[in-house]
C-alpha positions as CSV (number, residue, x, y, z in Angstrom):
1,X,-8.8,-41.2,-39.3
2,X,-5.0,-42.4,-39.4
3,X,-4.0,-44.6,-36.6
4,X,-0.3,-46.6,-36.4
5,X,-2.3,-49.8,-35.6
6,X,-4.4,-49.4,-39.4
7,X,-1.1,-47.8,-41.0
8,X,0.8,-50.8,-39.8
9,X,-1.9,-53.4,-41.3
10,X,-2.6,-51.9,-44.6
11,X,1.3,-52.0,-44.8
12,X,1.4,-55.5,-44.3
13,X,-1.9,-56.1,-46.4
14,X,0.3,-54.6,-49.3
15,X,3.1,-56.4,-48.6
16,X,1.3,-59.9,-48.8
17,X,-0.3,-58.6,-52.0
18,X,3.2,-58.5,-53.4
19,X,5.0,-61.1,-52.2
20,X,1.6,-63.2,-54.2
21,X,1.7,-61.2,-57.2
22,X,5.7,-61.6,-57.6
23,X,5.5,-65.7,-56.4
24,X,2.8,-65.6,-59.6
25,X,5.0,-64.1,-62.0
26,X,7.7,-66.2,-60.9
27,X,6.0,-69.7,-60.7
28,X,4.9,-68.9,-64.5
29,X,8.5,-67.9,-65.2
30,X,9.4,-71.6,-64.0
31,X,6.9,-73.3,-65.4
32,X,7.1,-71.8,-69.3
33,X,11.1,-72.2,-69.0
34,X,12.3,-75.0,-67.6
35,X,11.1,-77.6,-69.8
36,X,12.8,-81.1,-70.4
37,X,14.0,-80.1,-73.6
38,X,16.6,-77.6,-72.7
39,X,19.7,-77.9,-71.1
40,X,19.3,-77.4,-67.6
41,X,17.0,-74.9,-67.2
42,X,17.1,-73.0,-70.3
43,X,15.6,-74.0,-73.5
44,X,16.7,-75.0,-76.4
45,X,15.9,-71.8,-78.8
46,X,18.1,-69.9,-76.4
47,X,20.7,-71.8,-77.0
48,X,20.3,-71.4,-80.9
49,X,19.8,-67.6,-80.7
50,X,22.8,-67.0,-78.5
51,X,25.3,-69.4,-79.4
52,X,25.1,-69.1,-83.3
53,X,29.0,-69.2,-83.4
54,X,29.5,-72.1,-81.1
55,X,27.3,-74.4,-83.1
56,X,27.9,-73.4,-86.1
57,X,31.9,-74.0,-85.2
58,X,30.8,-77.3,-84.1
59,X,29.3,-78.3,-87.1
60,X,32.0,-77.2,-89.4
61,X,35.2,-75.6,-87.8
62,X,36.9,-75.1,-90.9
63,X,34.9,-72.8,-92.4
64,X,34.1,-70.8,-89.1
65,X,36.7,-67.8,-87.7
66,X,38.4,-68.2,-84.3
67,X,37.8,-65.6,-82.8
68,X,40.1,-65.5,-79.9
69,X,42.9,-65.1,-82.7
70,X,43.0,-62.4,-85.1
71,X,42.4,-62.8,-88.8
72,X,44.1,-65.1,-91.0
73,X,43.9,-63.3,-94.3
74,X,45.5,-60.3,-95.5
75,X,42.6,-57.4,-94.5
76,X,43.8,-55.6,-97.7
77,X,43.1,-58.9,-99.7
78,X,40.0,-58.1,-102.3
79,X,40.3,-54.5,-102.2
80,X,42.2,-53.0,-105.5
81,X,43.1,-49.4,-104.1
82,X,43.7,-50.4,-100.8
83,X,42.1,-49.9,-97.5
84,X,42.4,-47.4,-94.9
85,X,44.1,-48.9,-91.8
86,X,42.0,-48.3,-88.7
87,X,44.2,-46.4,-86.0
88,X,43.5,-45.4,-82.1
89,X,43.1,-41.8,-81.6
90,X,45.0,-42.1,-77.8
91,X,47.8,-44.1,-77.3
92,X,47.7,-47.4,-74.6
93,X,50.1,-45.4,-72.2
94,X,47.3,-41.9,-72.4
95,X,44.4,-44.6,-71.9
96,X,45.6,-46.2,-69.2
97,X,46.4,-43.1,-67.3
98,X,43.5,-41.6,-67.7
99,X,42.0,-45.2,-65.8
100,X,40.0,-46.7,-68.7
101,X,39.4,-50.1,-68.0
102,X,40.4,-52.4,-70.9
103,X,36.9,-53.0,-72.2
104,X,37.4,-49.5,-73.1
105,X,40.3,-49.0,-74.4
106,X,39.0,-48.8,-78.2
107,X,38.5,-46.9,-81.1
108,X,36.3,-44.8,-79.5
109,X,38.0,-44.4,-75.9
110,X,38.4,-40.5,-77.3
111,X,34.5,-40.0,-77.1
112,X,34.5,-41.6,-73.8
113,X,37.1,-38.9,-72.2
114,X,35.2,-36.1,-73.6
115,X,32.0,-37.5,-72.5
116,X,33.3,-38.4,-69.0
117,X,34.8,-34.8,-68.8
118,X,31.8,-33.0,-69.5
119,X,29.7,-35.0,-67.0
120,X,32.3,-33.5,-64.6
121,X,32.1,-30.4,-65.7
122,X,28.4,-29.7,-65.7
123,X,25.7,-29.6,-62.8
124,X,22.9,-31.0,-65.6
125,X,25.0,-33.5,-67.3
126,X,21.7,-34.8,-69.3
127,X,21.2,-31.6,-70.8
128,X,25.0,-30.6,-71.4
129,X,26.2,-33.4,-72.4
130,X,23.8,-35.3,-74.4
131,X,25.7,-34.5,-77.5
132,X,28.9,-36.5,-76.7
133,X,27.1,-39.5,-75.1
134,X,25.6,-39.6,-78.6
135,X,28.7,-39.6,-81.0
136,X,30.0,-41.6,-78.4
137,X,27.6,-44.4,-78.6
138,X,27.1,-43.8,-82.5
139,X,31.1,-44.3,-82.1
140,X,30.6,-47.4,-80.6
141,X,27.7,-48.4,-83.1
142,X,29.9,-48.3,-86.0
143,X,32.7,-49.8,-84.6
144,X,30.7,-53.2,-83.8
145,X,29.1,-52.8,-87.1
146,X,32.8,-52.4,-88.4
147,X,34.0,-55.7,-86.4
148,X,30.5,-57.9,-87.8
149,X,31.5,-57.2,-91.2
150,X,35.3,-58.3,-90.5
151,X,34.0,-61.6,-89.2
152,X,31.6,-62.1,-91.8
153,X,34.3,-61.6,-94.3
154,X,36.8,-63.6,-92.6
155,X,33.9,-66.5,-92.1
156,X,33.0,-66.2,-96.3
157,X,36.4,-66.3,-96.9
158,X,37.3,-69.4,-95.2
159,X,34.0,-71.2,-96.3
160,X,35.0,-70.4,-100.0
161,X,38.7,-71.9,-99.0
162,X,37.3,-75.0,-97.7
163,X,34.2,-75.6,-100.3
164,X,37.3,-75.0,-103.1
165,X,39.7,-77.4,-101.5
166,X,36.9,-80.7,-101.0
């Protein structure tokens, strides 16, 4: 039979079960990383596998891209017909009032708005409006995709400028 007093202490039974079980996982958290040989507390493949760039522009800034400036050679530069210039669908002054926030204000900030404007629109936004979360994100995919293959260019470019020039 249900009392308060054995409710009460199979509460707290359960509670000091996972206040354990979560100290366990956490003390074997600690103790696989932090190690001595990372920085601080986080070890050193981390840092490899995150900071790719920053090394690598450590080792050899020359031949690496800044990429807080845009790209030094011509983007139309190894293509012989030309290349198709990459333009927003909205303007700044239409993205800004309809209150995008500047991480995404991009190529696809179009799909965003019709996205964000069906999940208004529809009580079941999961089944309405699964269509334009999905070009939306396959939007976004592609434009990442579009941006590695800029920076890979722009690093193989300046790599062959400075291999040429020694």
């Amino acid at each position: 039979m249900w009392t308060p007093m054995t409710h009460s202490h199979q509460v707290q039974e359960l509670i000091r079960r996972r206040r354990s079980f979560c100290s366990l996982l956490f003390e074997s958290f600690e103790q696989r990383y932090s190690r001595s040989w990372g920085v601080g507390s986080i070890p050193f493949w981390i840092l490899l596998s995150t900071m790719g760039h920053v090394l690598a522009t450590y080792k050899d800034p020359e031949s690496m891209p800044d990429i807080f400036k845009g790209p030094v050679f011509d983007p139309v530069d190894g293509f012989p017909e030309g290349r198709k210039r990459r333009e927003f669908i909205l303007t700044n002054e239409e993205m800004i009032a309809a209150r995008l926030k500047p991480y995404e204000r991009d190529y696809c900030a179009h799909l965003l708005l019709a996205f964000r404007k069906c999940l208004n629109e529809h009580a079941i936004p999961a089944f309405f409006c699964s269509d334009q979360k999905h070009k939306y994100l396959h939007c976004k995919e592609n434009d990442q995709l579009y941006r590695m293959k800029e920076y890979e260019r722009e690093r193989r470019l300046l790599h062959k400028r400075t291999s040429t020039s020694e």
